[in-house]
N, CA, C and O atoms as a GROMACS GRO file, in nm:
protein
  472
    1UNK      N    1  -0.361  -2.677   1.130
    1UNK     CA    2  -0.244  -2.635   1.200
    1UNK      C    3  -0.200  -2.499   1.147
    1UNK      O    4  -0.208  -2.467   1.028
    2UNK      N    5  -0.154  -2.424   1.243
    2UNK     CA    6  -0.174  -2.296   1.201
    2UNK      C    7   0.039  -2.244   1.162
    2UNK      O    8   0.110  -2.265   1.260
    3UNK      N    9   0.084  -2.209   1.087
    3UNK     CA   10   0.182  -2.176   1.021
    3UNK      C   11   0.287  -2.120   1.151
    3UNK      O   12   0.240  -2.145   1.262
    4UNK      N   13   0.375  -2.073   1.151
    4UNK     CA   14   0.447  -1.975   1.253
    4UNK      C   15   0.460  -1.871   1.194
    4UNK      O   16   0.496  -1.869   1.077
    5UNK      N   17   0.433  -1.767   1.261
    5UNK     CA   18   0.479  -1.612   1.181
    5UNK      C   19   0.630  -1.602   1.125
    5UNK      O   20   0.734  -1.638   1.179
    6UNK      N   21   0.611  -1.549   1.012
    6UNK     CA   22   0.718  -1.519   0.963
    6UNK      C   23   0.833  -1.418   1.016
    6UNK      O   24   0.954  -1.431   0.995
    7UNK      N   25   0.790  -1.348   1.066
    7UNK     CA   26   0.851  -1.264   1.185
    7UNK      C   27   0.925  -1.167   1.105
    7UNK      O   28   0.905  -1.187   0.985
    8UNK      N   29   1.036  -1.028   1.136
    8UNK     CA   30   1.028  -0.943   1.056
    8UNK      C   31   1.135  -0.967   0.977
    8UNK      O   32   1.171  -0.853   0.947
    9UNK      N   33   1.183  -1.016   0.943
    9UNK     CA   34   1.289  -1.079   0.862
    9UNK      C   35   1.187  -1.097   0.708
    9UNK      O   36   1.221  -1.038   0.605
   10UNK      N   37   1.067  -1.181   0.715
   10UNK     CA   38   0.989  -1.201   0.623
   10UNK      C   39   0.919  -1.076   0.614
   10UNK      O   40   0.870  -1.078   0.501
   11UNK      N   41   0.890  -0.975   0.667
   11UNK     CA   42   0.822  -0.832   0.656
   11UNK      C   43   0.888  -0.758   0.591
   11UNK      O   44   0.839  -0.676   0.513
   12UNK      N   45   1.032  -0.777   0.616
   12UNK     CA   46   1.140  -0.710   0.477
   12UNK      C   47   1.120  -0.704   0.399
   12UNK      O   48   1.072  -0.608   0.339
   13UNK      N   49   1.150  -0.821   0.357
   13UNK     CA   50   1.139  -0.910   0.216
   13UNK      C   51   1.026  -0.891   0.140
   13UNK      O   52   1.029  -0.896   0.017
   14UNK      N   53   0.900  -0.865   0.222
   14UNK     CA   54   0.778  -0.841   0.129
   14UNK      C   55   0.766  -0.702   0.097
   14UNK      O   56   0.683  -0.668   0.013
   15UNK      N   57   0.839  -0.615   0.154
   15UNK     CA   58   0.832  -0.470   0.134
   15UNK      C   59   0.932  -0.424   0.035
   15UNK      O   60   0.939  -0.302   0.028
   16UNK      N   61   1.026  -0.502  -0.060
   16UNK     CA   62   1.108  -0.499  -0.114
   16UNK      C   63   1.094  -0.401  -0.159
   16UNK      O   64   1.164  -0.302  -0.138
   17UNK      N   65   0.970  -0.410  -0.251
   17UNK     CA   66   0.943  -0.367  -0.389
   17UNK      C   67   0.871  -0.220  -0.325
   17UNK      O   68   0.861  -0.130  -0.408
   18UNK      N   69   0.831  -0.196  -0.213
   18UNK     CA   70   0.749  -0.067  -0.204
   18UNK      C   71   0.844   0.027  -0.106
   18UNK      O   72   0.916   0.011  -0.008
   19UNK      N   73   0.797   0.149  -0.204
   19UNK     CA   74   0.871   0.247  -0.075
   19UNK      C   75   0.805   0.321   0.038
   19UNK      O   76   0.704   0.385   0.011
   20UNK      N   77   0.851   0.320   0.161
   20UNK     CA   78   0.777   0.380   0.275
   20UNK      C   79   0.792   0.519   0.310
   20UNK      O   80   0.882   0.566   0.380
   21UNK      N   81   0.696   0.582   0.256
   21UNK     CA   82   0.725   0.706   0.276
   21UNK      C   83   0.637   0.763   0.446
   21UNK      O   84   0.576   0.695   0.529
   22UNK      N   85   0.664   0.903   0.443
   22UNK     CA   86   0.635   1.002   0.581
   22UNK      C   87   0.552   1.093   0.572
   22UNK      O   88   0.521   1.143   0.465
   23UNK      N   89   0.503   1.129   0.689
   23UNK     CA   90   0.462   1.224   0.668
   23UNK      C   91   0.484   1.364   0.616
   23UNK      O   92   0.399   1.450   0.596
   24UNK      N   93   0.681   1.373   0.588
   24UNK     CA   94   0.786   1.491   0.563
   24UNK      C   95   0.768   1.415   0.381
   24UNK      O   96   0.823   1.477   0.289
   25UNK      N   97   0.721   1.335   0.363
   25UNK     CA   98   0.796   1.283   0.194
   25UNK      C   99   0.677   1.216   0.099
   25UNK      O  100   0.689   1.176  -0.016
   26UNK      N  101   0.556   1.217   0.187
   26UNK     CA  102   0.462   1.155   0.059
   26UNK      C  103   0.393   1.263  -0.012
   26UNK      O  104   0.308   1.215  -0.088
   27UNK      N  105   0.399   1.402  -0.016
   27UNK     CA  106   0.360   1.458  -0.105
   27UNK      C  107   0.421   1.487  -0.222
   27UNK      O  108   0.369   1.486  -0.334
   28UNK      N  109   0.536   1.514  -0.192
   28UNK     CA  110   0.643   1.489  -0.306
   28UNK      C  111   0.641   1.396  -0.378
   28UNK      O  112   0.639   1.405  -0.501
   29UNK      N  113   0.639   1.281  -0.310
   29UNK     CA  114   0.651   1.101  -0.389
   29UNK      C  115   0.546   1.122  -0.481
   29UNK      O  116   0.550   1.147  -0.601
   30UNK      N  117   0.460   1.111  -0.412
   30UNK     CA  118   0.313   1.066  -0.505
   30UNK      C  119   0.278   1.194  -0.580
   30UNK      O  120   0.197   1.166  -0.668
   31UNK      N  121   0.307   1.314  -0.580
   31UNK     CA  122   0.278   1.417  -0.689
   31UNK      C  123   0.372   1.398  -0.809
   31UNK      O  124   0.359   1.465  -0.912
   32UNK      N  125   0.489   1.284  -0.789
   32UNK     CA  126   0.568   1.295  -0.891
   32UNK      C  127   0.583   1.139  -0.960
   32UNK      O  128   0.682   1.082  -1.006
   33UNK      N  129   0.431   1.090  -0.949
   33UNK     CA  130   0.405   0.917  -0.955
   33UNK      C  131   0.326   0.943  -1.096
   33UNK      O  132   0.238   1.029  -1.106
   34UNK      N  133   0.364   0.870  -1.189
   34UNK     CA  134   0.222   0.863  -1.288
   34UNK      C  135   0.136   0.737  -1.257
   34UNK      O  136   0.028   0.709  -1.308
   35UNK      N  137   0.185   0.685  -1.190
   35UNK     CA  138   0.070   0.530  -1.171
   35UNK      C  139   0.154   0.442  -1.076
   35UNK      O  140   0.267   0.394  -1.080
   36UNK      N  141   0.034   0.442  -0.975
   36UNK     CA  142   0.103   0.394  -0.856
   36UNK      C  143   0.001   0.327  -0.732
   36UNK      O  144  -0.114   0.307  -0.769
   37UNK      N  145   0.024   0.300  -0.630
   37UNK     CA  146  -0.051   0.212  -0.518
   37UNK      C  147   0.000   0.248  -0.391
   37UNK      O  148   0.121   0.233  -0.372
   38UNK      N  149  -0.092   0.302  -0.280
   38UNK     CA  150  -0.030   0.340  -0.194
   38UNK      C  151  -0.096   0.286  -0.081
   38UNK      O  152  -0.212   0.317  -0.052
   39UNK      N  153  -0.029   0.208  -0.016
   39UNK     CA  154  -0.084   0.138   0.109
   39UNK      C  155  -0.112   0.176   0.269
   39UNK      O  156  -0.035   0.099   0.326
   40UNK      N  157  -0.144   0.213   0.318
   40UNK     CA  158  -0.140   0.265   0.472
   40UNK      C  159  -0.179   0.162   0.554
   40UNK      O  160  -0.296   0.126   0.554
   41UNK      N  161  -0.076   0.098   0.640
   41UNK     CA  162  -0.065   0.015   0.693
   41UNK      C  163  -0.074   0.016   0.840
   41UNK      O  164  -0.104   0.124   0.890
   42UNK      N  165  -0.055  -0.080   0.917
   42UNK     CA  166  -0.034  -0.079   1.068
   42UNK      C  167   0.103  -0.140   1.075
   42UNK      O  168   0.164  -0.184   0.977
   43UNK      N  169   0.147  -0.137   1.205
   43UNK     CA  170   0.248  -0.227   1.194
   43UNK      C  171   0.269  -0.380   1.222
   43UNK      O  172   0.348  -0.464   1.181
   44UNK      N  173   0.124  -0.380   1.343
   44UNK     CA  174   0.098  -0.525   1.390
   44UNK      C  175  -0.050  -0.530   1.343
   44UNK      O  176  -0.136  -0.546   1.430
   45UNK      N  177  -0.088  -0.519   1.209
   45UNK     CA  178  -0.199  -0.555   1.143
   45UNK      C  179  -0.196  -0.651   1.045
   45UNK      O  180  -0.157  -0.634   0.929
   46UNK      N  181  -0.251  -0.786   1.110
   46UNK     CA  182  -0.231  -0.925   1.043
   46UNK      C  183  -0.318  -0.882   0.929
   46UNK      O  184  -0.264  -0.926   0.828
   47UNK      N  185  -0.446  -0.804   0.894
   47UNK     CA  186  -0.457  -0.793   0.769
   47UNK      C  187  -0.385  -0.686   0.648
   47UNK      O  188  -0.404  -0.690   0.527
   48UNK      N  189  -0.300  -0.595   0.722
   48UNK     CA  190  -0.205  -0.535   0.633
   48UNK      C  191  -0.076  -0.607   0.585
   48UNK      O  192  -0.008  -0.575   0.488
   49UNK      N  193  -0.049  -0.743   0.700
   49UNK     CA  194   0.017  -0.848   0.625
   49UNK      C  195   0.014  -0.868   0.481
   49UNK      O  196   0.088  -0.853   0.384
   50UNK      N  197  -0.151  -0.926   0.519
   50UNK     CA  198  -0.221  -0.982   0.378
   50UNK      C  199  -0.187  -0.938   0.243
   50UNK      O  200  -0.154  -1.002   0.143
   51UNK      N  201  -0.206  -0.794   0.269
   51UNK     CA  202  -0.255  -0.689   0.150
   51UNK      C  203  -0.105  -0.649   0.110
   51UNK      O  204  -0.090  -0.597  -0.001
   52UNK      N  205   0.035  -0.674   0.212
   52UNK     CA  206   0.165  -0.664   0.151
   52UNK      C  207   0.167  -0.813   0.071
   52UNK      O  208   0.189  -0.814  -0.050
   53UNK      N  209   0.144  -0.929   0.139
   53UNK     CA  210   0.176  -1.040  -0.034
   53UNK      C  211   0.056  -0.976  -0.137
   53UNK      O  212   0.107  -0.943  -0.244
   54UNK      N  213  -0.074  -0.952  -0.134
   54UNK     CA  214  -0.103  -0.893  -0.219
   54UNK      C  215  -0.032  -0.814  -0.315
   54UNK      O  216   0.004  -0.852  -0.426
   55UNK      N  217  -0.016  -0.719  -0.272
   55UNK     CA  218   0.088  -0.623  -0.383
   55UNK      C  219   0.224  -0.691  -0.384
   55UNK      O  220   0.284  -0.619  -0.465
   56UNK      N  221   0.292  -0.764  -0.353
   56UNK     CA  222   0.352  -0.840  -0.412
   56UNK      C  223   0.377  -0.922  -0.551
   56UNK      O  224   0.470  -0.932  -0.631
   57UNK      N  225   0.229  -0.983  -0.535
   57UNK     CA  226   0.189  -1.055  -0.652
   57UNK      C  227   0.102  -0.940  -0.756
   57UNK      O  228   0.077  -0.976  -0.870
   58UNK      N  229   0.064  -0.822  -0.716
   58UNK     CA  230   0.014  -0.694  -0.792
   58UNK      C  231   0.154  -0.630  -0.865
   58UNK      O  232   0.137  -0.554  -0.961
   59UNK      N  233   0.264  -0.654  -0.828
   59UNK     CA  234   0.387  -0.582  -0.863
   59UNK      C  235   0.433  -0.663  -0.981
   59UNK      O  236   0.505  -0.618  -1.070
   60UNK      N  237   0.374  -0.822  -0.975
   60UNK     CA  238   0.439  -0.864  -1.069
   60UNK      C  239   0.366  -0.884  -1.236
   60UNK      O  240   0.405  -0.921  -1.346
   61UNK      N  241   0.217  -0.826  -1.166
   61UNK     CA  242   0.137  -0.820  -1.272
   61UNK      C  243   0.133  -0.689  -1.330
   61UNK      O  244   0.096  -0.700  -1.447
   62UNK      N  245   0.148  -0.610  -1.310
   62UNK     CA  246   0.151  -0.456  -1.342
   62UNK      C  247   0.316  -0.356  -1.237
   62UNK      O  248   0.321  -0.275  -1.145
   63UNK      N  249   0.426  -0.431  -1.328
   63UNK     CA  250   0.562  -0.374  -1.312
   63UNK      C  251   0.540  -0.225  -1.331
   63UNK      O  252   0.533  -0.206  -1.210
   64UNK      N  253   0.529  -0.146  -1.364
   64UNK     CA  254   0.544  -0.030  -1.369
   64UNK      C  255   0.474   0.031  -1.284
   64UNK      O  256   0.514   0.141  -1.248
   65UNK      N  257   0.349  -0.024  -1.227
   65UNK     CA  258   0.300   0.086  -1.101
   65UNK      C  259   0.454   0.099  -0.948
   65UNK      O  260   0.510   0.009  -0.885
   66UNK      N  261   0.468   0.234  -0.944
   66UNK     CA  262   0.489   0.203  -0.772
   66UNK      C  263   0.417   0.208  -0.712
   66UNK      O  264   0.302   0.251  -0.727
   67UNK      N  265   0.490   0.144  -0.591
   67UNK     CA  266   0.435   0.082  -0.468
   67UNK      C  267   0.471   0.202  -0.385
   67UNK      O  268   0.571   0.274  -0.399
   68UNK      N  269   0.371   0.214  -0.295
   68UNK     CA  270   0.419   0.301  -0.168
   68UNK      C  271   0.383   0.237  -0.027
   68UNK      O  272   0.304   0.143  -0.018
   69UNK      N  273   0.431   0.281   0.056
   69UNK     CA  274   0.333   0.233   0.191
   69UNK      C  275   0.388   0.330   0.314
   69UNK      O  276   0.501   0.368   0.341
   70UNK      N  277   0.265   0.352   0.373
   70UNK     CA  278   0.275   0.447   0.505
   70UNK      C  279   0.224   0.386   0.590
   70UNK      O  280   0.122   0.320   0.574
   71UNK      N  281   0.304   0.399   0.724
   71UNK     CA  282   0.254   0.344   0.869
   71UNK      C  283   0.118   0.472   0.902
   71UNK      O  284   0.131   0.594   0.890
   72UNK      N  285   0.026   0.419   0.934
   72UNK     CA  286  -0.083   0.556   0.918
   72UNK      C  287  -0.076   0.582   1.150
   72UNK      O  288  -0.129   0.674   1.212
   73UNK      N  289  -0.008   0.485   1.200
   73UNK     CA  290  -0.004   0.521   1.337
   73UNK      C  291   0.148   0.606   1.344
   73UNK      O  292   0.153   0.672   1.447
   74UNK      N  293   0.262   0.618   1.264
   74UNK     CA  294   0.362   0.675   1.291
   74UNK      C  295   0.337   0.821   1.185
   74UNK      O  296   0.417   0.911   1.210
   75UNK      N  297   0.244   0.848   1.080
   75UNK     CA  298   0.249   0.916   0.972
   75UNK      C  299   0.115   0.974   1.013
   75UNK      O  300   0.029   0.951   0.928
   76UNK      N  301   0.068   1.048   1.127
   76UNK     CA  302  -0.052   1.099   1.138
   76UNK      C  303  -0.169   1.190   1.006
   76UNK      O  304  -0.287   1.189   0.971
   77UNK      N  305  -0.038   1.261   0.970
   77UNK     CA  306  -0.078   1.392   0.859
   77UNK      C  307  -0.072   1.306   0.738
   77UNK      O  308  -0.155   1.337   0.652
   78UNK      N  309  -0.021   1.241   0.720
   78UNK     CA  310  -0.019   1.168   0.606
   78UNK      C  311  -0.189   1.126   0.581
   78UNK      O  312  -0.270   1.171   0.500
   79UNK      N  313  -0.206   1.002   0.709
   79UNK     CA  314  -0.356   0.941   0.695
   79UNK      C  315  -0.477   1.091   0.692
   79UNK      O  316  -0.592   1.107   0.651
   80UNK      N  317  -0.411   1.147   0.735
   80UNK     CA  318  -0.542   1.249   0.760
   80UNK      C  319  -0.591   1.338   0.621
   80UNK      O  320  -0.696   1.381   0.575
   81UNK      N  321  -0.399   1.340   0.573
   81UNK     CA  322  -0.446   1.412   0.427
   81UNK      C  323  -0.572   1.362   0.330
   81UNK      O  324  -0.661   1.425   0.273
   82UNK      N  325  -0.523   1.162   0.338
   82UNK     CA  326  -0.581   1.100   0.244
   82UNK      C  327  -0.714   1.066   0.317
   82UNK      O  328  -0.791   0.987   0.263
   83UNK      N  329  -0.742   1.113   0.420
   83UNK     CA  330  -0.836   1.019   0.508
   83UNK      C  331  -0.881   0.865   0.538
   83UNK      O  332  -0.985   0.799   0.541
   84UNK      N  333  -0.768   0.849   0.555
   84UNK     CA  334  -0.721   0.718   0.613
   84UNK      C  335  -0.760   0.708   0.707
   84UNK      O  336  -0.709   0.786   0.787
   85UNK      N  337  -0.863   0.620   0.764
   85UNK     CA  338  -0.942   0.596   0.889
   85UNK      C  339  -0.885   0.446   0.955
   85UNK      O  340  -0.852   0.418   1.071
   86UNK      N  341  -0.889   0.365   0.831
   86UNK     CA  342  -0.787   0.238   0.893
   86UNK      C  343  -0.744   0.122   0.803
   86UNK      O  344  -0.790   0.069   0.702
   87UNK      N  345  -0.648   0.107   0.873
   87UNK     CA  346  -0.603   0.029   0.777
   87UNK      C  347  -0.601  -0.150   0.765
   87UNK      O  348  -0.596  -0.206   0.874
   88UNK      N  349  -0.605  -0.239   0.642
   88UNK     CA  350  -0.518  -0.190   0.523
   88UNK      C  351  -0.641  -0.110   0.461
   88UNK      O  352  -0.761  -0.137   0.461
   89UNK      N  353  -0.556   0.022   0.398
   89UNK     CA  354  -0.629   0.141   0.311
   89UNK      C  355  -0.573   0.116   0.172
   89UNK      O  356  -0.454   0.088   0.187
   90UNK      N  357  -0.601   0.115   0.064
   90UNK     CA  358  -0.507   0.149  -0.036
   90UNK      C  359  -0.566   0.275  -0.153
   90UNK      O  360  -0.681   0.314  -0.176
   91UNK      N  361  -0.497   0.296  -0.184
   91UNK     CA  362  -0.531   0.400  -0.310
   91UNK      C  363  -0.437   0.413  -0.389
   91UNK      O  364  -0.315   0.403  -0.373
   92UNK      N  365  -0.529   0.448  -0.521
   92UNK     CA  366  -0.443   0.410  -0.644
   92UNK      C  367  -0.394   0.569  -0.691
   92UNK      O  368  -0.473   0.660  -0.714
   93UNK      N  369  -0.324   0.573  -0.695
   93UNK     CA  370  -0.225   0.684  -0.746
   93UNK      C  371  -0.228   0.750  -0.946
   93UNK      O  372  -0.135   0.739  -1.026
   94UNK      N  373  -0.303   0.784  -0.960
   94UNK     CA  374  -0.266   0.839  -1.111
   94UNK      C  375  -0.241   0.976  -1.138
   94UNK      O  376  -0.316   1.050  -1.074
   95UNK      N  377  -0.146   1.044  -1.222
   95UNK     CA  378  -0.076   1.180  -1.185
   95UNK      C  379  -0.078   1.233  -1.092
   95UNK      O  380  -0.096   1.353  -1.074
   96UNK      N  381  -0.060   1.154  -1.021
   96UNK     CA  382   0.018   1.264  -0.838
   96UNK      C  383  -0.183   1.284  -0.777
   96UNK      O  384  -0.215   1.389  -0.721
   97UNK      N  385  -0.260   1.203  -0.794
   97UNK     CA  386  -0.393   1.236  -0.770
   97UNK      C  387  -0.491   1.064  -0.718
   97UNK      O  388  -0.534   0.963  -0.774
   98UNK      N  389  -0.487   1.104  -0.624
   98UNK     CA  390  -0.628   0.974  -0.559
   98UNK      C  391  -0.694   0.958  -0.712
   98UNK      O  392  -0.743   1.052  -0.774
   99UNK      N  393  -0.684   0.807  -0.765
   99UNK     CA  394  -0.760   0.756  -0.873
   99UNK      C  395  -0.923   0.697  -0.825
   99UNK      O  396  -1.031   0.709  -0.882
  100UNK      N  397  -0.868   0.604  -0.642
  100UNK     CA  398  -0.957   0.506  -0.643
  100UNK      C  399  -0.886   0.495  -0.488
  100UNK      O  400  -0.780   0.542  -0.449
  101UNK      N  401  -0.992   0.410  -0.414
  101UNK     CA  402  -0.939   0.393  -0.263
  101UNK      C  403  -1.027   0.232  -0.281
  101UNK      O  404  -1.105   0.184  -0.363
  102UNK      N  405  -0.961   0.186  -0.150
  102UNK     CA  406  -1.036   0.092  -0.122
  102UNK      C  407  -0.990   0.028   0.029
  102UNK      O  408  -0.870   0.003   0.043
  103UNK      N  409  -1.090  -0.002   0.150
  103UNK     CA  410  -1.046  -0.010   0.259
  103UNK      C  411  -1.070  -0.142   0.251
  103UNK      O  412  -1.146  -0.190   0.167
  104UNK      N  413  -0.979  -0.243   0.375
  104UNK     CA  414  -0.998  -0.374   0.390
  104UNK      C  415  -0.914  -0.465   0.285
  104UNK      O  416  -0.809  -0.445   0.224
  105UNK      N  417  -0.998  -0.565   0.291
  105UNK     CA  418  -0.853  -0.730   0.241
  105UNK      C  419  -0.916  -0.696   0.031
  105UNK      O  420  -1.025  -0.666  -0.016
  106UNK      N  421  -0.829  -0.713  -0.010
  106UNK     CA  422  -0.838  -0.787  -0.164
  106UNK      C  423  -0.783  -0.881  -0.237
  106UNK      O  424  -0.725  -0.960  -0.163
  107UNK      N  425  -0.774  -0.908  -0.343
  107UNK     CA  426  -0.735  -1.042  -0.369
  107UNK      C  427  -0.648  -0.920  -0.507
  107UNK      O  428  -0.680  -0.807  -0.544
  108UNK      N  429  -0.524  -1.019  -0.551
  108UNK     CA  430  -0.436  -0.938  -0.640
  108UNK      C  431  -0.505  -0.902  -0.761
  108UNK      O  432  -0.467  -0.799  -0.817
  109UNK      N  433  -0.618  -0.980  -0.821
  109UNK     CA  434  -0.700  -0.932  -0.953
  109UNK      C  435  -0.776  -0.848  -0.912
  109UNK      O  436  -0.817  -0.774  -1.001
  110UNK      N  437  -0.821  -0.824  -0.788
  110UNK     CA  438  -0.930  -0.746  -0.755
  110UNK      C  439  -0.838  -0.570  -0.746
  110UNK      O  440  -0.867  -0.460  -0.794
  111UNK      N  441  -0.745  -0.608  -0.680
  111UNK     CA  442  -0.682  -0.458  -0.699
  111UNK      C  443  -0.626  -0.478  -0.834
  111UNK      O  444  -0.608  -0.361  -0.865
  112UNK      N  445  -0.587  -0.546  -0.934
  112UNK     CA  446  -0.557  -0.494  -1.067
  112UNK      C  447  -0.656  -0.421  -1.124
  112UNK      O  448  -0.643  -0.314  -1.183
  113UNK      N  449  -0.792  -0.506  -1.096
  113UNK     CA  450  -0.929  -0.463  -1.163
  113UNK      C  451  -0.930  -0.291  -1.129
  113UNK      O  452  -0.929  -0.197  -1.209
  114UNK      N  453  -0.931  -0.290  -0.992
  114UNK     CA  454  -0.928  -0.126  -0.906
  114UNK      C  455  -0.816  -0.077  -0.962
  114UNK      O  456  -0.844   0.031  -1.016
  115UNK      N  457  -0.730  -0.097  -0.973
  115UNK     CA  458  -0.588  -0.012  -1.061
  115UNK      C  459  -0.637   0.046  -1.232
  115UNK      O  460  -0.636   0.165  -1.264
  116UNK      N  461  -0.672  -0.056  -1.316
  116UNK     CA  462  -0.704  -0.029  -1.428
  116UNK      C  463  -0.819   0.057  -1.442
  116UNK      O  464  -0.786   0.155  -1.509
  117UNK      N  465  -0.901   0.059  -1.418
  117UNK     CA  466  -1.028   0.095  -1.398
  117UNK      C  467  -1.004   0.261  -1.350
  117UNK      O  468  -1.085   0.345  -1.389
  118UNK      N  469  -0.895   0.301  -1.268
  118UNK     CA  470  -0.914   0.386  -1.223
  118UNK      C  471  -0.852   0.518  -1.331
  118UNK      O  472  -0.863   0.636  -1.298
   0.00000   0.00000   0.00000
């Protein structure tokens, strides 16, 4: 039996912890990040769902990274900077610089592993 969507009330709530930046504001953000995660999302992408409880449970294992996230269909220049082809995209952020990317679903150790590592 399949769950009911949480609908956007629950899409809030999982975005608590990350900030959504623009195409006018993510160069700034992330040049002024020492360690961080940046998500490029869709808006009706059941697997960018995923990858928000992901970093959820990534936020609580490694508190000090921020979180970012960009709509890559409302933030054109944004995806294009990072070459964001589709999403969920993520990349790991270390001094204001792409550490590590990784396209598609992960599991929260698997992006810690990709966070540390990078």
């Amino acid at each position: 039996m399949r769950r009911p969507a949480s609908g956007t009330a629950g899409r809030r709530a999982a975005r608590t912890h990350m900030e959504l930046l623009t195409d006018a504001t993510f160069e700034t953000a992330l040049a002024e990040t020492p360690a961080g995660v940046l998500l490029f999302f869709k808006e009706l992408c059941p697997h960018c769902k995923n990858m928000e409880k992901v970093l959820d449970k990534f936020a609580a294992m490694e508190p000090a990274a921020r979180l970012f996230a960009i709509d890559i269909e409302k933030n054109p220049a944004a995806a294009a900077a990072f070459g964001a082809e589709r999403p969920p995209t993520l990349f790991v952020i270390k001094n204001g610089k792409e550490a590590a990317r990784k396209a598609g679903l992960m599991n929260p150790k698997e992006l810690l592993a990709l966070y540390k590592k990078s």
